[in-house]
C-alpha positions as CSV (number, residue, x, y, z in Angstrom):
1,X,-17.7,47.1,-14.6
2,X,-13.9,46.4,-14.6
3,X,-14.6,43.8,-12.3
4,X,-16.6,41.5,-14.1
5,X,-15.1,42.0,-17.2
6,X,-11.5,41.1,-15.7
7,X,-13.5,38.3,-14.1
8,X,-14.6,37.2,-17.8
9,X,-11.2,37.3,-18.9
10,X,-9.3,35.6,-16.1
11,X,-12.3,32.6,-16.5
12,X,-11.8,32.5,-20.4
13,X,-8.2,31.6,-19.6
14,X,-8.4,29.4,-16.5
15,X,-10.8,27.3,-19.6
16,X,-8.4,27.6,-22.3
17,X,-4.9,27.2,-21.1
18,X,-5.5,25.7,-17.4
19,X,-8.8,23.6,-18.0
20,X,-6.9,21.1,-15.2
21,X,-7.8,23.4,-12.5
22,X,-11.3,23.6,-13.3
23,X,-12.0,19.7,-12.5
24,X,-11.1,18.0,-9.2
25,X,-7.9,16.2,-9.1
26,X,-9.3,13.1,-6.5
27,X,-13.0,11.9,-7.8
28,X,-15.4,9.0,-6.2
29,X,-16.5,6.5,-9.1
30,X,-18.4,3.5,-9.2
31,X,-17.1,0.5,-11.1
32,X,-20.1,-1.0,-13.7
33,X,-17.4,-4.0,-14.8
34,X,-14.7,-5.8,-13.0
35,X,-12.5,-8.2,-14.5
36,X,-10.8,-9.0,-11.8
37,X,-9.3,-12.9,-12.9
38,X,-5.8,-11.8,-13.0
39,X,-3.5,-8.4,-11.9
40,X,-3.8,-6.2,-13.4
41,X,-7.7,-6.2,-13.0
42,X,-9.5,-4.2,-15.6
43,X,-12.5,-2.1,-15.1
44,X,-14.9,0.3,-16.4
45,X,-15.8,3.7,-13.9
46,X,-18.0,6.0,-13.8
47,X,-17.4,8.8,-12.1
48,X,-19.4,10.6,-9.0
49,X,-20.4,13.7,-7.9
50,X,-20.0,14.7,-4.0
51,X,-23.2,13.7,-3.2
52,X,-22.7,9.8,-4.9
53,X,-24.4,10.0,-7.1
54,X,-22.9,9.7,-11.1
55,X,-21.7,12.7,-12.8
56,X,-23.4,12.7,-15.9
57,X,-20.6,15.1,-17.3
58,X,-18.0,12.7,-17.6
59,X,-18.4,9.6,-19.7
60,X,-17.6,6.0,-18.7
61,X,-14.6,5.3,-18.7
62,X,-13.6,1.9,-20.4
63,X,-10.5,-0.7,-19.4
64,X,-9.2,1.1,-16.4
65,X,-5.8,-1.2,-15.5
66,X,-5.2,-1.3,-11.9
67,X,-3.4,-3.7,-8.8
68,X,-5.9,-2.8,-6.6
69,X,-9.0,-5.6,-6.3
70,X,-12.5,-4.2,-6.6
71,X,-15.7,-6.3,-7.0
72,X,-18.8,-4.4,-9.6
73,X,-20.4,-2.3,-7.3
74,X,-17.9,-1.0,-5.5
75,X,-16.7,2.6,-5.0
76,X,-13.3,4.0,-5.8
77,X,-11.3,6.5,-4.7
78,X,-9.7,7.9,-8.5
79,X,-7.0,10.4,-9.1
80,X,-7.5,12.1,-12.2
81,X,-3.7,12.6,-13.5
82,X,-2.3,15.8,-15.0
83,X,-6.3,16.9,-15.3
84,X,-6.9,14.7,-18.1
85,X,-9.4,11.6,-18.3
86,X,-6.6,8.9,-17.3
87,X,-7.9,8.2,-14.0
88,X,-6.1,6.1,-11.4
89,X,-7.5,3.9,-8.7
90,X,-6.3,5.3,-5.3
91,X,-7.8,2.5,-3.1
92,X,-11.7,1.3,-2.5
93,X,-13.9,3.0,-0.3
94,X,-15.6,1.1,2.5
């Protein structure tokens, strides 16, 4: 009984003062646009799950800046920032 109901309360505040910890900090994402004329390229992800396949818990994410070239297609290796939805594109993934 104490248990669980200390395991209720320490999961209430991991979601409401530490919701960072709850999502992975390194994701897999697919880019579904690539304008990659000039540096910085820009790009829209979508991010995957471990098996590859897309997360349909996080949204698309729109105008992604980055150095590193990617064609549409592609998979990325992201690193969500601070926990939030600013994601940055570690390198592509053969």
């Amino acid at each position: 009984m104490v248990d669980a109901v200390m395991k209720t309360g320490i999961n209430r505040v991991l979601r409401e003062s530490f919701p960072h910890l709850l999502q992975p900090a390194f994701v897999y994402a697919r880019i579904t646009k690539a304008q990659n004329e000039s540096v910085p390229y820009t790009y829209n992800l979508k991010i995957l799950d471990k098996f590859g396949n897309v997360d349909s818990s996080f949204p698309e994410i729109p105008a992604v800046r980055s150095r590193i070239h990617a064609e549409k297609g592609d998979t990325v290796a992201v690193a969500l920032l601070y926990g939030k939805l600013n994601p940055f594109i570690v390198g592509v993934m053969s």
